[in-house]
MARPARO-844999 format. One line per field, with one value per residue (C-alpha): residue number from 0; x, y, z; residue in one letter. Coordinates in pm, 1 decimal. Example, Ala and Ser with C-alpha at 12.3 -4.5 7.8 and 13.67 -1.06 7.14 Angstrom:
<recs>
nr: (0 | 1)
x: (1230.0 | 1367.0)
y: (-450.0 | -106.0)
z: (780.0 | 714.0)
rest: (a | s)
</recs>
This chain:
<recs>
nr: (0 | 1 | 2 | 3 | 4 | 5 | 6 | 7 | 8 | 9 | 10 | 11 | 12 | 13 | 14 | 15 | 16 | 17 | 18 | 19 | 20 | 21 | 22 | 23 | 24 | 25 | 26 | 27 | 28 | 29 | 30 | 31 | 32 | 33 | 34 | 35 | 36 | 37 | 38 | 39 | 40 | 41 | 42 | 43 | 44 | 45 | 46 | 47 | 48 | 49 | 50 | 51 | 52 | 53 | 54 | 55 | 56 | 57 | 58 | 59 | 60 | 61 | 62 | 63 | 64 | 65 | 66 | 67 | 68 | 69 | 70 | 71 | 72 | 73 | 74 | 75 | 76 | 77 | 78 | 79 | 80 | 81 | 82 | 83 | 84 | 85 | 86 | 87 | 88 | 89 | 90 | 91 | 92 | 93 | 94 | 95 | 96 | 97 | 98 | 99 | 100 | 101 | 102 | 103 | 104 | 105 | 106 | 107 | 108 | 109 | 110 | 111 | 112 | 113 | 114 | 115 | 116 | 117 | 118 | 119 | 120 | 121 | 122 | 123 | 124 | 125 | 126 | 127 | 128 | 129 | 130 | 131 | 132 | 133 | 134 | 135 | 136 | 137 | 138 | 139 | 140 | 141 | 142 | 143 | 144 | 145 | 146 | 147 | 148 | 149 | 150 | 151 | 152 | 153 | 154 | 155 | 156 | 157 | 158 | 159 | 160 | 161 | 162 | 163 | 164 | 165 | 166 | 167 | 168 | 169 | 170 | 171 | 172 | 173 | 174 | 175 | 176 | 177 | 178 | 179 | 180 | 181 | 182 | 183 | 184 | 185 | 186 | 187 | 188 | 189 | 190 | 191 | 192 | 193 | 194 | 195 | 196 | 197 | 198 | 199 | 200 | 201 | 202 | 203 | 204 | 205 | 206 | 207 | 208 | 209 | 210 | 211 | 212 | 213 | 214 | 215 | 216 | 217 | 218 | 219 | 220 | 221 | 222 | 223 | 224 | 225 | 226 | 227 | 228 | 229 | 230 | 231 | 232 | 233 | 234 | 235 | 236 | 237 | 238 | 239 | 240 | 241 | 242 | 243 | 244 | 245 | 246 | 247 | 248 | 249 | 250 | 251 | 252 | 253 | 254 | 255 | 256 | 257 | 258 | 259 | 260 | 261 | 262 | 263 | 264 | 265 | 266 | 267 | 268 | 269 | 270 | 271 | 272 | 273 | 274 | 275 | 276 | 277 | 278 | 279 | 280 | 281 | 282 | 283 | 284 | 285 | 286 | 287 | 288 | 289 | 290 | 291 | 292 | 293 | 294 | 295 | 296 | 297 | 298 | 299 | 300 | 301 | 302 | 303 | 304 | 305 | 306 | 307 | 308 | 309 | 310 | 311 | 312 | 313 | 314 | 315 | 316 | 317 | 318 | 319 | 320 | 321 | 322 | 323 | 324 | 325 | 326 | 327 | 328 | 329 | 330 | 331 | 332 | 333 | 334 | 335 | 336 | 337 | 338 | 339 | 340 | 341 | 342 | 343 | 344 | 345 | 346 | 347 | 348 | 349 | 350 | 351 | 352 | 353 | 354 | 355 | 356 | 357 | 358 | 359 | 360 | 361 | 362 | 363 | 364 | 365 | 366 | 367 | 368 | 369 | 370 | 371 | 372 | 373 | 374 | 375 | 376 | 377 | 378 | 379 | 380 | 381 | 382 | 383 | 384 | 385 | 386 | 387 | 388 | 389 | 390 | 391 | 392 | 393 | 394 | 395 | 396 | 397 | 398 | 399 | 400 | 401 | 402 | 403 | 404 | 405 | 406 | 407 | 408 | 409 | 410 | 411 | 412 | 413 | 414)
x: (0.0 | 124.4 | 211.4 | -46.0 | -328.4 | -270.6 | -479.5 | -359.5 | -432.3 | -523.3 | -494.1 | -715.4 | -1071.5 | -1072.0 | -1138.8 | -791.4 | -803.0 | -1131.5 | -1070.4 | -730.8 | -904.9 | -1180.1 | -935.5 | -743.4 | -1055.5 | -1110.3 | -810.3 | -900.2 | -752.9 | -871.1 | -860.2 | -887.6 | -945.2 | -871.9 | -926.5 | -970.8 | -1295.8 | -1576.8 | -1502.7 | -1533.0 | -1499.2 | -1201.4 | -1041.9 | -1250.3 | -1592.2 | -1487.8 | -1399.5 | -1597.3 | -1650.0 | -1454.6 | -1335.9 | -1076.2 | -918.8 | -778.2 | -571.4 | -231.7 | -72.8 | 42.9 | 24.8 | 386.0 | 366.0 | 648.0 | 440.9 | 369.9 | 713.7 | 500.4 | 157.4 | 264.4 | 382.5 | 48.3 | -140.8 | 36.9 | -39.2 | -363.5 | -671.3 | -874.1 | -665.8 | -735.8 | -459.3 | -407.7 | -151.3 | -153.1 | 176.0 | 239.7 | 315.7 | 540.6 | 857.1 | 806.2 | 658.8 | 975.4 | 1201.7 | 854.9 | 800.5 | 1144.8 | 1146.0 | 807.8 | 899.0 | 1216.8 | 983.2 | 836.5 | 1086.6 | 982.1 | 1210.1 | 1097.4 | 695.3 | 736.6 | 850.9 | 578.7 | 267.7 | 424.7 | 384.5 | 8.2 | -122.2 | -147.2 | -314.6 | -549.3 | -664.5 | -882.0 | -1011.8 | -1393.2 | -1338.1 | -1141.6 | -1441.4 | -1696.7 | -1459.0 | -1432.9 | -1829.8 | -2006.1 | -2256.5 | -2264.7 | -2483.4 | -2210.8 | -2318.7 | -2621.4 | -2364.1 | -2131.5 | -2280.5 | -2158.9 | -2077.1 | -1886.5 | -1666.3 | -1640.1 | -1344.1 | -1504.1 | -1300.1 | -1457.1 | -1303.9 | -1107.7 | -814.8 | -795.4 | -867.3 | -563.0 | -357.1 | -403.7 | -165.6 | 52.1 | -217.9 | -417.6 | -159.8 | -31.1 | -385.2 | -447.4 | -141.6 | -289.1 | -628.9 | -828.1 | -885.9 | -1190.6 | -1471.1 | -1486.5 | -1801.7 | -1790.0 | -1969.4 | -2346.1 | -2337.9 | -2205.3 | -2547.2 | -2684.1 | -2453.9 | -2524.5 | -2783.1 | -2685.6 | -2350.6 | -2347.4 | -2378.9 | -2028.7 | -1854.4 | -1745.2 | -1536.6 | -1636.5 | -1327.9 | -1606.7 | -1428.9 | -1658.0 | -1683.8 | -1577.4 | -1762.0 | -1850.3 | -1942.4 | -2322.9 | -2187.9 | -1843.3 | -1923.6 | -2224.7 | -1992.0 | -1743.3 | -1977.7 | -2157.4 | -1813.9 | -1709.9 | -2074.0 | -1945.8 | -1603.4 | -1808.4 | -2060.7 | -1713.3 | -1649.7 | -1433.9 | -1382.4 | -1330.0 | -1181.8 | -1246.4 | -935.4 | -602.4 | -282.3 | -8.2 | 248.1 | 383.1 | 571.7 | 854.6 | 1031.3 | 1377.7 | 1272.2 | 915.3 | 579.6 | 484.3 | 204.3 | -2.6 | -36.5 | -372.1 | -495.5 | -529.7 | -511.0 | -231.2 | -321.6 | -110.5 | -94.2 | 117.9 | 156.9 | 15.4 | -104.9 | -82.6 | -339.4 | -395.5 | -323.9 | -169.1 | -183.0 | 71.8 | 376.6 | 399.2 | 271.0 | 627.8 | 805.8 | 1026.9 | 1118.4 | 1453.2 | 1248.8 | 1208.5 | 849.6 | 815.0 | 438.7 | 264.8 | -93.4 | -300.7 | -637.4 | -931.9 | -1247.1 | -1579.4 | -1898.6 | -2249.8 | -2534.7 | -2831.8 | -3164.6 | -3039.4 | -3260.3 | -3048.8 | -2780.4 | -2535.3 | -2600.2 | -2249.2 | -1942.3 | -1791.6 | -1406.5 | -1457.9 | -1082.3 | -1163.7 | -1151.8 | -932.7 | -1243.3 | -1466.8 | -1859.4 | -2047.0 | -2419.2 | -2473.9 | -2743.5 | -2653.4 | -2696.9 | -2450.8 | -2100.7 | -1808.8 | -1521.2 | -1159.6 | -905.3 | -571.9 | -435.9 | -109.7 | -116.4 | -81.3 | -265.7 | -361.9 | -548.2 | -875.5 | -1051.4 | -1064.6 | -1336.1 | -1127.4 | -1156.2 | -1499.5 | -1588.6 | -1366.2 | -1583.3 | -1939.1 | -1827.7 | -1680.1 | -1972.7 | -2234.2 | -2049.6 | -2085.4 | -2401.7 | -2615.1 | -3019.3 | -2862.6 | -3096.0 | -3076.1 | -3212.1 | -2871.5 | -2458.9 | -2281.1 | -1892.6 | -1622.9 | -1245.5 | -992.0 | -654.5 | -507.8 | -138.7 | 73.6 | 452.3 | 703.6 | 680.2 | 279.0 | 341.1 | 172.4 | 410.0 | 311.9 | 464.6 | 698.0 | 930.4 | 1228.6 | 1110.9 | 955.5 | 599.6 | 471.5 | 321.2 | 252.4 | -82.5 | -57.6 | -25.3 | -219.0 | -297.5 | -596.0 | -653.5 | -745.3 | -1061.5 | -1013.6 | -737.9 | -856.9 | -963.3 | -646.7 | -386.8 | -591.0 | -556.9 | -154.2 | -111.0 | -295.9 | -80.5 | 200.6 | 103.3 | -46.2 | 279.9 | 111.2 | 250.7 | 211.2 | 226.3 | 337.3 | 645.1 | 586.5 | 931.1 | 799.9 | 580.7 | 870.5 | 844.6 | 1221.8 | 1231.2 | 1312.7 | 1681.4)
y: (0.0 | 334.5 | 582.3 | 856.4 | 600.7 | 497.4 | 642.0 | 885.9 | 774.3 | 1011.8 | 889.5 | 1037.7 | 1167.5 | 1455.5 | 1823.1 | 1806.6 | 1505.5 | 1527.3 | 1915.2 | 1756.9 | 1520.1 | 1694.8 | 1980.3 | 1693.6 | 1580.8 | 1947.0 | 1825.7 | 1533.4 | 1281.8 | 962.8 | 925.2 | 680.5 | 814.2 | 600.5 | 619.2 | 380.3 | 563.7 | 740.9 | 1064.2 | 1378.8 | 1182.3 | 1281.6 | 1650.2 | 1756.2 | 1668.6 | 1801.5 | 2190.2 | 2489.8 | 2529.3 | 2868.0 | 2992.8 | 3174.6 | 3406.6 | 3573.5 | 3306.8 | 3393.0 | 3436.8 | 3100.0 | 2977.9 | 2958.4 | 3339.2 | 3534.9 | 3634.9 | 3238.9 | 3286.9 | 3469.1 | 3324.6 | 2913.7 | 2866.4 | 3091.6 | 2855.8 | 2521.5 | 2599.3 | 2730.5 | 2549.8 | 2769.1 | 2752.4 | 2694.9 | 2467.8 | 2150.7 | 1847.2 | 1490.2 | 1504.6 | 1137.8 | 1207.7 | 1492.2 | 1341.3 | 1208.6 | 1563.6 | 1748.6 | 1723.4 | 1841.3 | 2178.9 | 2244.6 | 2261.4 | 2405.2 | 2717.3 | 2776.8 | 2916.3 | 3165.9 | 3400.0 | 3739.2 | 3651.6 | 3318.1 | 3408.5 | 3690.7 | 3410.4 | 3166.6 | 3431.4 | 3538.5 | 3142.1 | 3127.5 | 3416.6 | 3279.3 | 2982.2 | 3178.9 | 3502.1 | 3415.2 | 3083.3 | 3180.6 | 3269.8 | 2919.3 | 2737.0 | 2909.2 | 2874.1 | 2502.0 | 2440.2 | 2641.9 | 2467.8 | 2177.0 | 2055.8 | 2137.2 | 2508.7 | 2499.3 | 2437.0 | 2753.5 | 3146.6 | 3447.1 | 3615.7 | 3868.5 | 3700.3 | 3870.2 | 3850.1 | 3819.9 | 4089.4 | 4138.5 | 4485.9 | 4723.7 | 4688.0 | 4274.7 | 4396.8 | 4605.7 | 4322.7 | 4147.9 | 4410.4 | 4184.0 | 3964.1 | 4257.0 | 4488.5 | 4125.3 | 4121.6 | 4447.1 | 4483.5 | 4246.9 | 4452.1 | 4271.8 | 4538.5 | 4524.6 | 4752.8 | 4791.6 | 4760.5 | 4877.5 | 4893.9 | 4840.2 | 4838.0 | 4518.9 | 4328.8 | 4555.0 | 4375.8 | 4014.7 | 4040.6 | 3692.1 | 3789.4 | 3822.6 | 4249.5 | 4153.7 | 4122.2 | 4503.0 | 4479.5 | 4279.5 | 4304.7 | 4250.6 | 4158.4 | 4194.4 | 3988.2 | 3646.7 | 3308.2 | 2944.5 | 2626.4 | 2512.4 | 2171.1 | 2032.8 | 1684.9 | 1747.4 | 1957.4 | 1722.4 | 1467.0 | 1681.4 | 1717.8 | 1407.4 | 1308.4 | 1525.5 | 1343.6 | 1012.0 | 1194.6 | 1303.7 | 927.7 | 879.3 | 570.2 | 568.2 | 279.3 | 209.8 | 31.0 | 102.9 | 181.6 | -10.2 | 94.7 | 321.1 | 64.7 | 240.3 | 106.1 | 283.4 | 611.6 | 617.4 | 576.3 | 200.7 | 124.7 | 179.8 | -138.4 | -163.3 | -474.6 | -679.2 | -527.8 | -313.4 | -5.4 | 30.5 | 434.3 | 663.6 | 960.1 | 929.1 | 1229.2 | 1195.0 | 1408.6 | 1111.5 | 1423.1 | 1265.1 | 955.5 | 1084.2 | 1019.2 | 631.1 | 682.5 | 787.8 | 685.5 | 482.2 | 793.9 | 892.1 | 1261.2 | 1419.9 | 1426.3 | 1557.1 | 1563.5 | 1574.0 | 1619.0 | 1889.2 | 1713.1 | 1932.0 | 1920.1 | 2026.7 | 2097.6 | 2092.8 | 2248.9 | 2063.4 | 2249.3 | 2617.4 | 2885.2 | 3110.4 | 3157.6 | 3405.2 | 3592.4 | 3542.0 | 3305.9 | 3447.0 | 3386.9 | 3384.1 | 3486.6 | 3388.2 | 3040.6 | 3037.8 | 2854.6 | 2974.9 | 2939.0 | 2870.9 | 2814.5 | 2510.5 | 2301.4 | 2058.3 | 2306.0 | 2531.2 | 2469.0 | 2530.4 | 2471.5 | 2499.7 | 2456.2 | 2276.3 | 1942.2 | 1823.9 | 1443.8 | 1254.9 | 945.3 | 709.3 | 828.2 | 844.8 | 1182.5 | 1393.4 | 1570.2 | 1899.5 | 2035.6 | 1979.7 | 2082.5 | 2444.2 | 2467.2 | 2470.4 | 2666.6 | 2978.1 | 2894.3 | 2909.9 | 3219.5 | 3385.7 | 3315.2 | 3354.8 | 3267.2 | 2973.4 | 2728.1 | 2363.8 | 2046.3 | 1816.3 | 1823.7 | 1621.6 | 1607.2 | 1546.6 | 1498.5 | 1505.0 | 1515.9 | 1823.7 | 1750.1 | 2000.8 | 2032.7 | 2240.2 | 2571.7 | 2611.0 | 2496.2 | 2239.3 | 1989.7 | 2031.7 | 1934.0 | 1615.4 | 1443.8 | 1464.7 | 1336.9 | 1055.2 | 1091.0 | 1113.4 | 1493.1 | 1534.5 | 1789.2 | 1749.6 | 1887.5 | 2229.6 | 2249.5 | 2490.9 | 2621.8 | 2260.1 | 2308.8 | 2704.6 | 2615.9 | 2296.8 | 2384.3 | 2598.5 | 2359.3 | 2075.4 | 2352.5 | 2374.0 | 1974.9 | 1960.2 | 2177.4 | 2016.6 | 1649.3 | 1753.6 | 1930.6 | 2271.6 | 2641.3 | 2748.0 | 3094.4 | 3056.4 | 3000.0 | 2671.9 | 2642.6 | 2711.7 | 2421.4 | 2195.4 | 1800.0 | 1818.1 | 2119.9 | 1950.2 | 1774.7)
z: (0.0 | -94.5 | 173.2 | 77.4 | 77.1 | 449.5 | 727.1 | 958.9 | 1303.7 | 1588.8 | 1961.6 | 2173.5 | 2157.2 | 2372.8 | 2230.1 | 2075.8 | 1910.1 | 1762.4 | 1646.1 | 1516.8 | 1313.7 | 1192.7 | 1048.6 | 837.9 | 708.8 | 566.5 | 368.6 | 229.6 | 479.7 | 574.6 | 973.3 | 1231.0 | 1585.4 | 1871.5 | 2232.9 | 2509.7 | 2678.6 | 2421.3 | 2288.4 | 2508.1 | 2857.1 | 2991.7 | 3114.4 | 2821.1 | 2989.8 | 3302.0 | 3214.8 | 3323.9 | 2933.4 | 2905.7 | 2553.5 | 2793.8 | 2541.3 | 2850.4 | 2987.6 | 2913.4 | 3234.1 | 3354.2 | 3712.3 | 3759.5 | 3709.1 | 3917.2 | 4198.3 | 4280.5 | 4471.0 | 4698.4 | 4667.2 | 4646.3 | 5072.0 | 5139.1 | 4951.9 | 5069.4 | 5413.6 | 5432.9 | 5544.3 | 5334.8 | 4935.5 | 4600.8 | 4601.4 | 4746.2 | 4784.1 | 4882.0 | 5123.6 | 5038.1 | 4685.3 | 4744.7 | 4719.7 | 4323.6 | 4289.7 | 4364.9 | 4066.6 | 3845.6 | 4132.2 | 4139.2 | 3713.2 | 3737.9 | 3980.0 | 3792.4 | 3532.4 | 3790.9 | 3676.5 | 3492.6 | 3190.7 | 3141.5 | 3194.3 | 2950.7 | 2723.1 | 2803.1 | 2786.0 | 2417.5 | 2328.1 | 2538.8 | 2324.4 | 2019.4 | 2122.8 | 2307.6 | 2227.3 | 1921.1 | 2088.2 | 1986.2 | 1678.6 | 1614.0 | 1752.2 | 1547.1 | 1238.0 | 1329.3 | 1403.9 | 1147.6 | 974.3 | 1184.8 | 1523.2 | 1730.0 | 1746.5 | 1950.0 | 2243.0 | 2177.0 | 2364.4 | 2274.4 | 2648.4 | 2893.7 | 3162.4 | 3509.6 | 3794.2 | 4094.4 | 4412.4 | 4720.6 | 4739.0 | 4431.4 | 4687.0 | 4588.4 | 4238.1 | 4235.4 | 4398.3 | 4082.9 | 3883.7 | 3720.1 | 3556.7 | 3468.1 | 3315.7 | 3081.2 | 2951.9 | 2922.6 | 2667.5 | 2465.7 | 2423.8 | 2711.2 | 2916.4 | 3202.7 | 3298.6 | 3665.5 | 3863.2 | 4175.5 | 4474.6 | 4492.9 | 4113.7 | 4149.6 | 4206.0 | 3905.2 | 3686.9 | 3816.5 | 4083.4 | 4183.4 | 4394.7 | 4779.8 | 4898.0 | 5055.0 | 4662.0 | 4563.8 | 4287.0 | 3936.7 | 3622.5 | 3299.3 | 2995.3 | 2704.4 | 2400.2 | 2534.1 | 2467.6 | 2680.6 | 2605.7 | 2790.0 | 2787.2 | 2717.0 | 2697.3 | 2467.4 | 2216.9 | 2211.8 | 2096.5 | 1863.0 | 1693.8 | 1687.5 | 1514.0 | 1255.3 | 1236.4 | 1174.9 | 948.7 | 770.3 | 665.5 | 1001.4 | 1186.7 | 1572.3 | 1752.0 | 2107.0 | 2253.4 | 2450.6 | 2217.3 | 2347.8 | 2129.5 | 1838.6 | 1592.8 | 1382.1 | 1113.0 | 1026.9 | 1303.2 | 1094.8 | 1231.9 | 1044.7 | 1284.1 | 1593.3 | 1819.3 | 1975.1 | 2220.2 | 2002.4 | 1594.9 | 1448.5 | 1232.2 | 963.1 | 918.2 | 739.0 | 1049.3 | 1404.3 | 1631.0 | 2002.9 | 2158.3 | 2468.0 | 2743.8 | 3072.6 | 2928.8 | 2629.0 | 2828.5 | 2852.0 | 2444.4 | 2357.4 | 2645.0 | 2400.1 | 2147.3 | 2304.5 | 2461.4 | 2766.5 | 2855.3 | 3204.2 | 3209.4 | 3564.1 | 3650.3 | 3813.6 | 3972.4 | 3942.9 | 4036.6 | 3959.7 | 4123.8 | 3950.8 | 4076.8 | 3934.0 | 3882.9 | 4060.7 | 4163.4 | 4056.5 | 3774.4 | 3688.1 | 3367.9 | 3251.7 | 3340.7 | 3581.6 | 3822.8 | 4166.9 | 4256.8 | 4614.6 | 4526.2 | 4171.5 | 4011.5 | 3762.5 | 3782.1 | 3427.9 | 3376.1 | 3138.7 | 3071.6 | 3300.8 | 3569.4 | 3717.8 | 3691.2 | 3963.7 | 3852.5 | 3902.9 | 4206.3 | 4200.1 | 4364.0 | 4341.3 | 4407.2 | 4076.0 | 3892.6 | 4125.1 | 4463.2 | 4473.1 | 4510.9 | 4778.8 | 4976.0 | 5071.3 | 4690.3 | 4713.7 | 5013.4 | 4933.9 | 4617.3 | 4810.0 | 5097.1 | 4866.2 | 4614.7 | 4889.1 | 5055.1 | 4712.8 | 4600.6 | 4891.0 | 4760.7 | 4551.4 | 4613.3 | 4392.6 | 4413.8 | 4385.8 | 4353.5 | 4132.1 | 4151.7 | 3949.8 | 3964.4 | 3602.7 | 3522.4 | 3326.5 | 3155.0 | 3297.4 | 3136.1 | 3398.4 | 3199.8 | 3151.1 | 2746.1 | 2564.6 | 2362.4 | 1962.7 | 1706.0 | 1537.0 | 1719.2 | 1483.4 | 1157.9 | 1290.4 | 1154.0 | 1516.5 | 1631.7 | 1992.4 | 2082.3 | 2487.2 | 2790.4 | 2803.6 | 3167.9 | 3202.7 | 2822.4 | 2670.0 | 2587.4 | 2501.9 | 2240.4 | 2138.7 | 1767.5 | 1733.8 | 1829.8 | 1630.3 | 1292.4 | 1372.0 | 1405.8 | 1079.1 | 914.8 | 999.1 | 946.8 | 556.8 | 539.9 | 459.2 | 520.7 | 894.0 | 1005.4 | 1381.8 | 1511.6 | 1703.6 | 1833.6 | 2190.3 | 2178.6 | 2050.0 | 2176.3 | 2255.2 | 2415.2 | 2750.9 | 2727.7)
rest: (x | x | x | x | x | x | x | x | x | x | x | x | x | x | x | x | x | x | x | x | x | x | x | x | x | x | x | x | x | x | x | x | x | x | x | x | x | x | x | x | x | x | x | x | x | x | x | x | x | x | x | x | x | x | x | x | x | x | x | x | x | x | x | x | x | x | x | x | x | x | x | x | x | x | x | x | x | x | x | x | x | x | x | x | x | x | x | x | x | x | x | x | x | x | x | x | x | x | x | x | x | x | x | x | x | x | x | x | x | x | x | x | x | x | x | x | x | x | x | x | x | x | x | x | x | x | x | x | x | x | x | x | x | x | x | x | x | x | x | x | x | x | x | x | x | x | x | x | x | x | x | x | x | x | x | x | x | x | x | x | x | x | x | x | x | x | x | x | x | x | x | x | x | x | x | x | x | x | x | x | x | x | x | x | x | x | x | x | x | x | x | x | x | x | x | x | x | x | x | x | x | x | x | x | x | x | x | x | x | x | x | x | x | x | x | x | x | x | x | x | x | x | x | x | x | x | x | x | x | x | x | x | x | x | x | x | x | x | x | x | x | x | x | x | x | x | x | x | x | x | x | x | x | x | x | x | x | x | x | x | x | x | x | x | x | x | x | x | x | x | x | x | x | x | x | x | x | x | x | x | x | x | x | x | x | x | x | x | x | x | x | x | x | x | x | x | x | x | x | x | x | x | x | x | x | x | x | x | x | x | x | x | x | x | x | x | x | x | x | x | x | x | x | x | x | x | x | x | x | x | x | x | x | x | x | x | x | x | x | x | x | x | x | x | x | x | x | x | x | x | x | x | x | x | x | x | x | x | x | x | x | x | x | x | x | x | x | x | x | x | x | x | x | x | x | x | x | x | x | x | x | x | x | x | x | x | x | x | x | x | x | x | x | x | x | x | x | x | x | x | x | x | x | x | x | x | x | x | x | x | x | x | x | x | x)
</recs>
């Protein structure tokens, strides 16, 4: 079989992978999307559904020097650890704070921004016409302060979006509940960023994308990849349970699970996760008009069809343990605190993995000229530059003209 007439094989079927195939289908290709779980049920289901054009400013920002012991040692933080993992987390923090510097931020917000900053228009571009559109809303997005003063303590974030044109209108004082009557009298301070966008329900666009994909001709596979086979440093085939694909380029766009993918291709790959957690207020008496950040808590709250969506925090404690309460239990109290007359009939909770590389980047592009492109490990903007990052890997595999410098996003970047 010719090269040219062999599939190209996607791994993963989360907002990445699907976007990723459905842009090479634009072109022409055949594809064959695999993942082990159905299509949309992994970090992607699990978002607060934010086209977060804003989100350039990485956590590892400079003043985390500050804000990280704070955090670590509070009873009452946005960001939590399980101790027992600590010590295989170390070499990871000690990598991932030795970004924290303003030279190396300024670096790493000049590679967020284009991945980011058009993120609605690259999901309209990549829906129109199809059913996945009923799920996208044209919307503001608020920062929640309780007073101007923690408003202003937010400089450095604010002054790195503001130079790239996302600058807020303040609401202040009592004009706060005019804006979103929803908020507790105690919140002062609201940062409204106009002409944003959110998703009413992650999992449901996912699907409704991937229908396309199959509507497209596309064939999904629902089994664990157990191995990339090369044959003289080329991609040959991709080893399933119990079938081989013969292909003629593979995408990995697995997320966490990328690393043991190509564990075996002579890279550095130091992937970790960050657990968070959701919390979904089913059938709410109240809802916000627009997403909104409650900085309080460093989680964003969405309405979706579903119900209403808290979302957010961070834990530190890898793959294996089980979930914990604390997360959840931080996400009602500030929720409840917040939003005052919230009344609902039910919670349901949810705990996901996002891929987080040391300096806030996601890993896209080839490994060497293998045939292999890596789309992973974008932390907190996965499901904002999904259909972006998905139109780059396309691109690359259909060896088109791309005009982005992707070195910053290299797969070998780490040595």
């Amino acid at each position: 079989m010719k090269n040219e007439m062999k599939p190209i094989v996607v791994i993963g079927a989360g907002i990445v992978g699907v976007s990723t195939a459905l842009w090479l289908q634009n072109q022409g290709k055949e594809v064959v999307l695999v993942d082990k779980a159905l299509p949309g049920n992994g970090a992607s289901m699990g978002n607060a559904g934010l086209l977060a054009q804003w989100a350039m400013v990485p956590v590892n920002a400079p003043e985390l020097w500050k804000s990280a012991p704070k955090y670590l040692l509070s009873k009452s933080s946005p960001i939590f650890l399980k101790w027992h993992y600590f010590p295989k987390l170390l070499p990871w923090l000690i990598k991932f704070m030795a970004n924290a510097t303003e030279s190396r931020s300024k670096k790493i917000i000049e590679n967020l921004v284009p991945l980011v900053q058009d993120s609605v228009d690259q999901h309209k571009s990549l829906v129109k016409g199809t059913s996945a559109e009923k799920w996208l809303r044209d919307s503001k997005f608020s920062y929640i302060y309780k007073t101007h003063e923690a408003f202003k303590a937010d400089a450095y974030g604010w002054k790195v979006k503001s130079g790239y044109g996302f600058i807020p209108n303040l609401v202040l004082g009592n004009d706060v509940r005019d804006e979103e009557p929803i908020l507790s009298p105690d919140v002062r301070c609201m940062a409204v960023l106009e002409g944003q966008g959110h998703i009413t329900n992650p999992l449901g666009y996912v699907k409704a994308l991937f229908d396309v994909f199959q509507k497209n001709g596309g064939k999904f596979i629902k089994k664990s990849v157990k191995n990339l086979n090369t044959v003289n440093d080329h991609i040959y085939s991709v080893q399933l349970e119990d079938e081989e694909i013969i292909c003629q380029k593979a995408v990995v766009t697995s997320g966490i699970w990328s690393k043991n993918l190509i564990k075996n291709l002579k890279i550095k790959v130091p992937l970790e996760t960050e657990r968070g957690y959701h919390v979904v207020y089913e059938n709410p008496s109240v809802e916000p008009r627009n997403p909104m950040m409650i900085t309080e808590g460093k989680f964003a709250v969405t309405p979706m069809t579903t119900g209403l969506r808290c979302a957010g925090t961070v834990e530190l404690g890898g793959l294996n343990a089980s979930a914990s309460r604390k997360p959840i239990d931080f996400i009602k109290k500030v929720s409840q605190k917040t939003f005052p007359d919230l009344k609902f009939e039910n919670t349901s909770e949810w705990m996901g993995f996002r891929p987080t590389l040391p300096d806030s980047l996601p890993m896209i592009g080839e490994i060497d000229n293998t045939g292999i492109f890596t789309g992973f490990g974008h932390q907190h903007i996965g499901m904002t530059s999904g259909p972006k990052t998905g139109f780059i890997l396309a691109q690359l595999v259909t060896n088109n003209k791309l005009n982005l410098d992707i070195s910053g996003y290299s797969p070998k970047r780490f040595k």
